[in-house]
C-alpha positions as CSV (number, residue, x, y, z in Angstrom):
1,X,16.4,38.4,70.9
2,X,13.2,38.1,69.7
3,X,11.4,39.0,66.2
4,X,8.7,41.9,67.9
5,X,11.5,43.3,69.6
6,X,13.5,43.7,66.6
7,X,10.5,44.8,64.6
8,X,9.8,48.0,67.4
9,X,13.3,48.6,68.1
10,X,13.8,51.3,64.9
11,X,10.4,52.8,64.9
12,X,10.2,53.3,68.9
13,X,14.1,55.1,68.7
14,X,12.4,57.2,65.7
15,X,10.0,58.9,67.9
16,X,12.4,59.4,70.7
17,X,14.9,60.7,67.8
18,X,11.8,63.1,66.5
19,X,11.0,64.1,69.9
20,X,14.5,65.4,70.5
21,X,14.4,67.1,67.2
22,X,11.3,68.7,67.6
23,X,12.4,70.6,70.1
24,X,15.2,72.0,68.9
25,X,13.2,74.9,67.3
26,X,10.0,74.7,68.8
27,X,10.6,78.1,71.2
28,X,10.8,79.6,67.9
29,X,7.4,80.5,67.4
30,X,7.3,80.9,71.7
31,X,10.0,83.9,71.8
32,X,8.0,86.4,71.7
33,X,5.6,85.9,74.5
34,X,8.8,84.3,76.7
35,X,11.0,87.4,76.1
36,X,8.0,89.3,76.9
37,X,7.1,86.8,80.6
38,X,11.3,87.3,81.5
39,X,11.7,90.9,80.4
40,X,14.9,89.8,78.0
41,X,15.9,91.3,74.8
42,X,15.9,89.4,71.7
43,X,19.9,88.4,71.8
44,X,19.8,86.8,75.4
45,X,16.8,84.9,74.3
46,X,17.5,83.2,71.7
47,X,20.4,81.4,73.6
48,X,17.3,79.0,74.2
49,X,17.9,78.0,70.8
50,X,21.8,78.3,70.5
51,X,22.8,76.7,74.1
52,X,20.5,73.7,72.6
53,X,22.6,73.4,69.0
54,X,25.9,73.7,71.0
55,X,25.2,71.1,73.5
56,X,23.9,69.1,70.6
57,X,27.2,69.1,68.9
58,X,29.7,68.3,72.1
59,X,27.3,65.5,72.9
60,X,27.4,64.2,69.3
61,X,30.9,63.8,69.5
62,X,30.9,61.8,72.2
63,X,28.3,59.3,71.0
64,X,30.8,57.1,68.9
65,X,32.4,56.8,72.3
66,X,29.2,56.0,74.2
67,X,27.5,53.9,71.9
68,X,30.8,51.5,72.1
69,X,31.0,52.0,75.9
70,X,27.3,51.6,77.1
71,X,25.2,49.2,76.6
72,X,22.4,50.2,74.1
73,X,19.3,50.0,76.1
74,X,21.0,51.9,79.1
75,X,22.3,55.1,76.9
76,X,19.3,55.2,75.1
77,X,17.3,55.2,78.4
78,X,19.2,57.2,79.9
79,X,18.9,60.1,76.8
80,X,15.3,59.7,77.4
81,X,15.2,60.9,81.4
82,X,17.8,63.2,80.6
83,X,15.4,65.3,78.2
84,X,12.1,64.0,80.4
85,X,13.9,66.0,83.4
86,X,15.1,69.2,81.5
87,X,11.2,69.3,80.0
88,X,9.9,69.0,83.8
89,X,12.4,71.5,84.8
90,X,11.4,73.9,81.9
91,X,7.9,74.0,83.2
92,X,9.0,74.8,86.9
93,X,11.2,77.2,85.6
94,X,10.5,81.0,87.7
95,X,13.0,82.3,85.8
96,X,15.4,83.0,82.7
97,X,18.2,81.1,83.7
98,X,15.8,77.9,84.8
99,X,14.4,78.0,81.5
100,X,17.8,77.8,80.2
101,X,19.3,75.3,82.1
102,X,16.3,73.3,81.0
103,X,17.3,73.9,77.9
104,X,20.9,72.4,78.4
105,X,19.4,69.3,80.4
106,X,17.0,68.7,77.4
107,X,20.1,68.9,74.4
108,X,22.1,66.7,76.6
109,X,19.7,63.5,76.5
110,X,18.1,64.2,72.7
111,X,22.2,65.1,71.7
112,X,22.3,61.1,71.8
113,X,19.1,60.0,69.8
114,X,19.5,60.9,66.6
115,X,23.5,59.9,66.2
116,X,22.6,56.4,67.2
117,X,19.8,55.7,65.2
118,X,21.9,56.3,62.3
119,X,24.8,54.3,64.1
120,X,22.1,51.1,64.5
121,X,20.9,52.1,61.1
122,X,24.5,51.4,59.7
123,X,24.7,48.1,61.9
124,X,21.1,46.1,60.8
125,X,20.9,47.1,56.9
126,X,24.0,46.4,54.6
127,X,26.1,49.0,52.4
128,X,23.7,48.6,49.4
129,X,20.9,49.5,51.1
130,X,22.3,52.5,53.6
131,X,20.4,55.3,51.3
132,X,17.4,54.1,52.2
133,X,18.2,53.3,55.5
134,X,19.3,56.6,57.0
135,X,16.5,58.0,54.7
136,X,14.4,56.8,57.5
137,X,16.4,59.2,60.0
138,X,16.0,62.0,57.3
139,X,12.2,62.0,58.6
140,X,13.5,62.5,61.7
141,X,16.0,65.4,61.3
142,X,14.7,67.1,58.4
143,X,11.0,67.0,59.4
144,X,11.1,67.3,63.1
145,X,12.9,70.8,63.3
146,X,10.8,72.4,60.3
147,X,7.3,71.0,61.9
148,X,8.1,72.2,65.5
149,X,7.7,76.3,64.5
150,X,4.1,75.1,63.1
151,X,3.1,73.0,66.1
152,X,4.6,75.5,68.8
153,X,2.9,78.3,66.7
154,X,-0.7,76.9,67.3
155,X,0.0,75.8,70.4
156,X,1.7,78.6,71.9
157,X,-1.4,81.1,70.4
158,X,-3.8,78.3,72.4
159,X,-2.4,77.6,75.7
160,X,1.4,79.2,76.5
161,X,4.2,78.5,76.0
162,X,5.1,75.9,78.5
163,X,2.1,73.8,76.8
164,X,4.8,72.7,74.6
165,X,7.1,71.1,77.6
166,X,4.1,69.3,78.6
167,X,3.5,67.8,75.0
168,X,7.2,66.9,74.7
169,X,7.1,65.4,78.8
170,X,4.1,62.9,78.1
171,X,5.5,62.3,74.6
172,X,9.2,61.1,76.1
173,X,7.8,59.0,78.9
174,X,6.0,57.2,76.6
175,X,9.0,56.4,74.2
176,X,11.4,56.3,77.6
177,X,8.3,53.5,78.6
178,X,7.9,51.4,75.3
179,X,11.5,51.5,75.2
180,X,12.0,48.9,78.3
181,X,10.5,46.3,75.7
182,X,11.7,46.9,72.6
183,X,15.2,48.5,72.8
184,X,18.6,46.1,72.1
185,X,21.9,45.8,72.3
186,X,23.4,46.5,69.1
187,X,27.0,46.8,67.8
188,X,30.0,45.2,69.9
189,X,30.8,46.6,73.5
190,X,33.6,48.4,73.4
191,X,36.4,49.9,76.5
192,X,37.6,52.8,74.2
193,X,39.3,56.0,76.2
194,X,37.3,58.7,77.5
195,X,38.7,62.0,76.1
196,X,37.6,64.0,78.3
197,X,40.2,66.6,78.4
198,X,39.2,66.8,74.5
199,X,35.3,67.1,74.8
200,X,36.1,70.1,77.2
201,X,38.6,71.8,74.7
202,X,35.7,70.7,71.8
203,X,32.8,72.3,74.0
204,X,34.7,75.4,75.3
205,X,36.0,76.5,72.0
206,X,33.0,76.6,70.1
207,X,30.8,77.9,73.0
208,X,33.5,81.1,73.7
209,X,33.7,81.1,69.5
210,X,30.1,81.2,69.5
211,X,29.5,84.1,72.4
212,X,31.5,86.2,70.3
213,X,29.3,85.6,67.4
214,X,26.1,86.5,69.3
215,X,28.6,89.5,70.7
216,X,28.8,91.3,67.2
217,X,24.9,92.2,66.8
218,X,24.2,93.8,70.7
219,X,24.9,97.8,70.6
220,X,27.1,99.2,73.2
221,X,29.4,95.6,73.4
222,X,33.0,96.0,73.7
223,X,34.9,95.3,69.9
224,X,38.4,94.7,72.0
225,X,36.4,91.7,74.1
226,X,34.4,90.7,71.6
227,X,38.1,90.2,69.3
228,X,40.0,88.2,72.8
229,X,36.4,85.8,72.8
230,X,36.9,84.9,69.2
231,X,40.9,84.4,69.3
232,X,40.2,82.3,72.3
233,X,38.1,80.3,70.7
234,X,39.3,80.2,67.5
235,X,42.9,79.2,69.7
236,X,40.7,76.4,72.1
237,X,39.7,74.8,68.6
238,X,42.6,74.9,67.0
239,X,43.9,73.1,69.8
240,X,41.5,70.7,69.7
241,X,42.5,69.5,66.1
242,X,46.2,69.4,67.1
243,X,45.0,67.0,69.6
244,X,43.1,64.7,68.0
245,X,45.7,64.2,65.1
246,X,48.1,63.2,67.9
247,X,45.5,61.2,69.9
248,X,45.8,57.3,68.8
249,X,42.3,57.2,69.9
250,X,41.1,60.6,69.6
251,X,37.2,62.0,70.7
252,X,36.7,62.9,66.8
253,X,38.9,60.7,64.2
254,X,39.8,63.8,62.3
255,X,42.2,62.0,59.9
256,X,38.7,60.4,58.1
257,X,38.6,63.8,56.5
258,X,41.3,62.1,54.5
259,X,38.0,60.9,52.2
260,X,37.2,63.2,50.2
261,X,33.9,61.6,50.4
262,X,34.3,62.8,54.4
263,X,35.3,66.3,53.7
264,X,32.7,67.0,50.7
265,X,29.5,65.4,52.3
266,X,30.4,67.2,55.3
267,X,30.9,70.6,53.9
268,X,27.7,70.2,51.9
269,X,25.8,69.3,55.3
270,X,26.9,72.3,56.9
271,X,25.3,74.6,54.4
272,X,22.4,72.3,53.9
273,X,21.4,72.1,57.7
274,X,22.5,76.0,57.7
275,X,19.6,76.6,55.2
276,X,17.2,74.4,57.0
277,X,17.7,76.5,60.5
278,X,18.0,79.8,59.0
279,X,14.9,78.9,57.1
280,X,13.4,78.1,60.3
281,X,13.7,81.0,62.4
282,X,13.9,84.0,59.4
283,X,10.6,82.6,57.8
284,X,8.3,83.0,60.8
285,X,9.7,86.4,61.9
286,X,9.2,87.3,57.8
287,X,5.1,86.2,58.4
288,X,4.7,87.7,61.5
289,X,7.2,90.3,62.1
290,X,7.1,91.8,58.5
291,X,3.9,90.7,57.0
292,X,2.0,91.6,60.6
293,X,0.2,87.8,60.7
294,X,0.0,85.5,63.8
295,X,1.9,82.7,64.7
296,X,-0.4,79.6,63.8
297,X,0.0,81.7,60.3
298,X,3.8,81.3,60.2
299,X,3.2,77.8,61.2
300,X,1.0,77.0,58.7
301,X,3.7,78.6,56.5
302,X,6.4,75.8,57.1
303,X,3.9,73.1,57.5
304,X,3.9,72.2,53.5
305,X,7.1,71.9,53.2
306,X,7.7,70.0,56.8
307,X,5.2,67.2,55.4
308,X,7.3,67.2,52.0
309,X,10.0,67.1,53.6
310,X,9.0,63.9,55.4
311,X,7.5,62.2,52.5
312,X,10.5,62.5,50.4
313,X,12.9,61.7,53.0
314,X,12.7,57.6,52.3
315,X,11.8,57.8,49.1
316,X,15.4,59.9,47.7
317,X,17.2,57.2,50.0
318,X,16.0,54.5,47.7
319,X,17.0,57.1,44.8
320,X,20.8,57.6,46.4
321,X,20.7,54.0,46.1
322,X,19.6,53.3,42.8
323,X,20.8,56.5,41.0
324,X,24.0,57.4,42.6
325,X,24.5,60.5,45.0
326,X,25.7,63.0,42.0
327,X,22.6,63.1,40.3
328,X,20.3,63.4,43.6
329,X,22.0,66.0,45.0
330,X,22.5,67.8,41.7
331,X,18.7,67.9,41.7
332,X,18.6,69.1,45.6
333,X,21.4,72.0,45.0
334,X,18.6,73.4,42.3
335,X,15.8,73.2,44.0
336,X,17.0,74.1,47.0
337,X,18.4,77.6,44.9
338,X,14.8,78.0,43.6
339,X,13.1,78.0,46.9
340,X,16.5,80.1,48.6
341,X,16.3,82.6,45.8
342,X,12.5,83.0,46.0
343,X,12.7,84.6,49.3
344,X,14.6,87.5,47.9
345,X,11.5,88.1,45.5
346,X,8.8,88.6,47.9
347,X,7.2,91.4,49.4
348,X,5.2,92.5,52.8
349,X,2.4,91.4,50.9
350,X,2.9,88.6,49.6
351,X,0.0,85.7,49.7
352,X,1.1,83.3,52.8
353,X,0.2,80.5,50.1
354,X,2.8,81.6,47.4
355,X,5.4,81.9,50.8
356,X,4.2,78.4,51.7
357,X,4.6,77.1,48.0
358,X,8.8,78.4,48.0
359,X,9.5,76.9,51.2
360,X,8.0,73.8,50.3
361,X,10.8,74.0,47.2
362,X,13.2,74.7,50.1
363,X,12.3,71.7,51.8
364,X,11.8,69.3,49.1
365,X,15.6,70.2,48.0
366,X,16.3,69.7,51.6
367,X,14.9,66.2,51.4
368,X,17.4,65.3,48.5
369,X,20.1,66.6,50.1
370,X,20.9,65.8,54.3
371,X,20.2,61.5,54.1
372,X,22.3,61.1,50.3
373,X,24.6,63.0,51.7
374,X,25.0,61.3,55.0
375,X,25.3,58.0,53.5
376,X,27.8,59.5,51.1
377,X,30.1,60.9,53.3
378,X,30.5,57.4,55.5
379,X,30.3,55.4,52.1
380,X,34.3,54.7,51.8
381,X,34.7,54.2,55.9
382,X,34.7,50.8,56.8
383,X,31.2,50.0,59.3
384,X,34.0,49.7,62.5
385,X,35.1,53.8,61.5
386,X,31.8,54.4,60.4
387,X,30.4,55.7,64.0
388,X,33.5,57.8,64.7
389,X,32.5,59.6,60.5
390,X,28.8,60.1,61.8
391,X,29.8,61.3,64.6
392,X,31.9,64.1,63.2
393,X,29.4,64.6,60.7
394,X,26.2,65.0,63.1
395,X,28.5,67.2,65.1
396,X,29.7,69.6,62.4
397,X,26.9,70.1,60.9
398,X,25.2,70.8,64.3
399,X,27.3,73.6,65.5
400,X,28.4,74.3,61.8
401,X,24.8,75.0,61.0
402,X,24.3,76.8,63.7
403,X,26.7,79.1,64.0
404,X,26.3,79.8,60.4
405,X,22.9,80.5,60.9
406,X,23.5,83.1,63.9
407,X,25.8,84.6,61.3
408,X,23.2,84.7,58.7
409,X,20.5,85.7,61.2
410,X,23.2,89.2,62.0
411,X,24.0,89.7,58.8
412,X,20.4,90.4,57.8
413,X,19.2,92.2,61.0
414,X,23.0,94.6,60.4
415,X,21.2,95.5,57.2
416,X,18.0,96.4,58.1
417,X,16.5,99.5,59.5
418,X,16.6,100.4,63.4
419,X,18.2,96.8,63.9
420,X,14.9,95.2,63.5
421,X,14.4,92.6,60.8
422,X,12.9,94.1,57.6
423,X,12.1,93.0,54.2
424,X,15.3,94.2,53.4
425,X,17.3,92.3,56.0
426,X,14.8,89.4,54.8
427,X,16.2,89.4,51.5
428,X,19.6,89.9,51.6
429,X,19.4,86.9,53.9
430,X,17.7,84.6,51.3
431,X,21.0,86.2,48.7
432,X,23.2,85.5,51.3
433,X,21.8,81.8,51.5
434,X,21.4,81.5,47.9
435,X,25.0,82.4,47.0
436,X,26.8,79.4,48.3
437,X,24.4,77.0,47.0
438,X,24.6,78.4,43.5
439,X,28.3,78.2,44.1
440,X,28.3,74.4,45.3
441,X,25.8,73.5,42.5
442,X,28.4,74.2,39.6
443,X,31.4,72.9,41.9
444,X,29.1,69.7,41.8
445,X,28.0,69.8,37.9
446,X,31.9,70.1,37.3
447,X,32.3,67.1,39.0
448,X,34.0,64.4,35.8
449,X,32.8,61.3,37.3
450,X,30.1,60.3,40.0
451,X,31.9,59.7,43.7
452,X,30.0,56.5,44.4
């Protein structure tokens, strides 16, 4: 394989990664005017953003599986037209149920991108240098879904909402096209199982868990339903488990959680990712909904802390690397809890500058946390169990995120007045938030020795 190829193959997949990213919170800033085009309320719409994070996570669990099965190029190409097709789709859509479909269609191709970066990531650099490595992906999932509010914003404000679609179309052919010359077969081909039976029990338990979850804020919904829909899911998931602990060659190598390297990195994920997509749809609603300012405002918001959040992402790779992941994420827990914390401070007036200035604290303790903690939580697999741990890890803190978010995003709207976001719903969110993280920073400063 030649040299250029080589060189293009990681930046190339990077765009095609952010791409897929991007538009995992773009419709944020769009809701508005699309609940306003379909005549939806609020709850059905922001399925747009929910269907996405759940399809995400099922097809995340498969990618250990496909990325041993299919050859590179063709899975990655494939990913690509997948979400080309769901964005053409999205602009065609006449209706609701077009748009969402789209939706689906577009999670299932970008579901792959970002799993097996990191997966040829871990192949092409060695075990010293992994920090650094996946701190190149960190660009990629922690910028991508805090920029796409700030772009959609402006956009949205200029041309409509299905301007984005077309920006994410052109942008996908032209990965899907530089692809053809630059992607590679990396990794060994594989013949492993197809657990299928297993990625339906995986899908259809968090899906029914998470339709009870969006159940609990509508007025008027049945409790006794809403109950059945979350012991069903909760009973499809526990089945799920049972399985794979049985499986010799299970969809999700569960037993890895036997690390506690596995079961720490992923737990902190899951809060840190929940932060990054509560953060992403309360803040905007706070500038526009609370504060009365326009869109491109609530986008210019998050746009600080989305560039920070890009900039530091290499840079506390090499940190993991040199320094050891206790200290780095000790430093991300507290600045994370300064820029949590601060939200429960501000007002209806407050400047958008100072707003700007504590999510930009969010996001730099962001930075410090998701790549050190990716590279932690695979740092005791060996590199041939190492796909199957970011698998689960992508995956969890995917539908672990967001379903903790929806639970945030309920618990603060239960609070406030007329079952509209306030201020008040605003801050008890940002207490909410803060409370675990203040809890997982002394868990971590209790910590005797450093895990790596």
């Amino acid at each position: 394989m030649s040299e250029r190829r080589d060189r293009w193959m990681i930046p190339v997949l990077m765009v095609g990664a952010f791409l897929g990213s991007l538009s995992q919170n773009m419709l944020t800033s769009a809701l508005p005017v699309i609940l306003a085009e379909f005549q939806i309320s609020a709850l059905v719409g922001q399925w747009l953003t929910t269907i996405y994070l759940l399809i995400l996570g099922v097809i995340t669990a498969l990618t250990a599986y496909l990325f041993q099965r299919v050859r590179t190029r063709v899975l990655l190409e494939v990913s690509l037209l997948l979400f080309v097709g769901g964005c053409l789709l999205a602009l065609l859509a006449p209706a609701f149920w077009a748009l969402l479909l789209a939706r689906a269609i577009q999670a299932c191709g970008s579901g792959v991108l970002i799993p097996v970066l990191q997966m040829i990531l871990l192949h092409l650099y060695p075990a010293e240098q992994q920090g650094r490595a996946l701190g190149l992906s960190g660009i990629v999932i922690g910028f991508a879904p805090a920029v796409g509010p700030s772009v959609a914003g402006v956009l949205v404000d200029a041309f409509g909402w299905r301007s984005l679609f077309w920006l994410l179309l052109l942008a996908a052919l032209a990965v899907a096209t530089a692809g053809i010359f630059t992607f590679r077969q990396v990794g060994v081909p594989r013949r492993p199982p197809l657990r299928l039976g297993s990625a339906v029990l995986y899908g259809a338990g968090f899906s029914t868990f998470m339709l009870a979850v969006t159940r609990l804020g509508e007025a008027g919904t049945s409790a006794a339903l809403t109950l059945i829909l979350l012991l069903v899911g909760g009973g499809l998931l526990v089945w799920f488990i049972r399985v794979q602990l049985r499986e010799p060659a299970p969809l999700l190598h569960l037993a890895l959680f036997r690390h506690r390297s596995m079961v720490v990195g992923t737990a902190l994920m899951v809060l840190a990712y929940t932060a990054m997509t509560s953060g992403t749809i309360l803040v905007p609603l706070y500038v526009q909904a609370i504060c009365g300012r326009s869109a491109t405002v609530s986008g210019l918001v998050l746009l600080p802390g989305s560039l920070l959040l890009a900039a530091l992402s290499p840079v506390t790779g090499r940190l993991t690397d040199r320094f050891g992941i206790q200290r780095v994420a000790a430093v991300g827990l507290v600045l994370l809890l300064a820029g949590t914390g601060g939200f429960a401070a501000v007002s209806a007036g407050t400047a958008p500058a100072l707003a700007a200035l504590i999510y930009a604290a969010r996001s730099a303790g962001l930075a410090f946390l998701l790549m050190p903690l990716t590279a932690y939580a695979v740092s005791t697999l060996p590199l041939d169990e190492a796909s199957q741990g970011m698998a689960i890890l992508n995956s969890l803190r995917q539908i672990g995120g967001s379903l903790c978010s929806t639970l945030l995003v309920l618990a603060a709207t239960a609070v406030s007045a007329g079952g509209t976001l306030d201020l008040t719903g605003f801050r008890a969110a940002a207490l909410l938030t803060a409370a675990p993280v203040l809890l997982s920073l002394l868990l971590w400063l209790r910590r005797r020795t450093s895990p790596i």
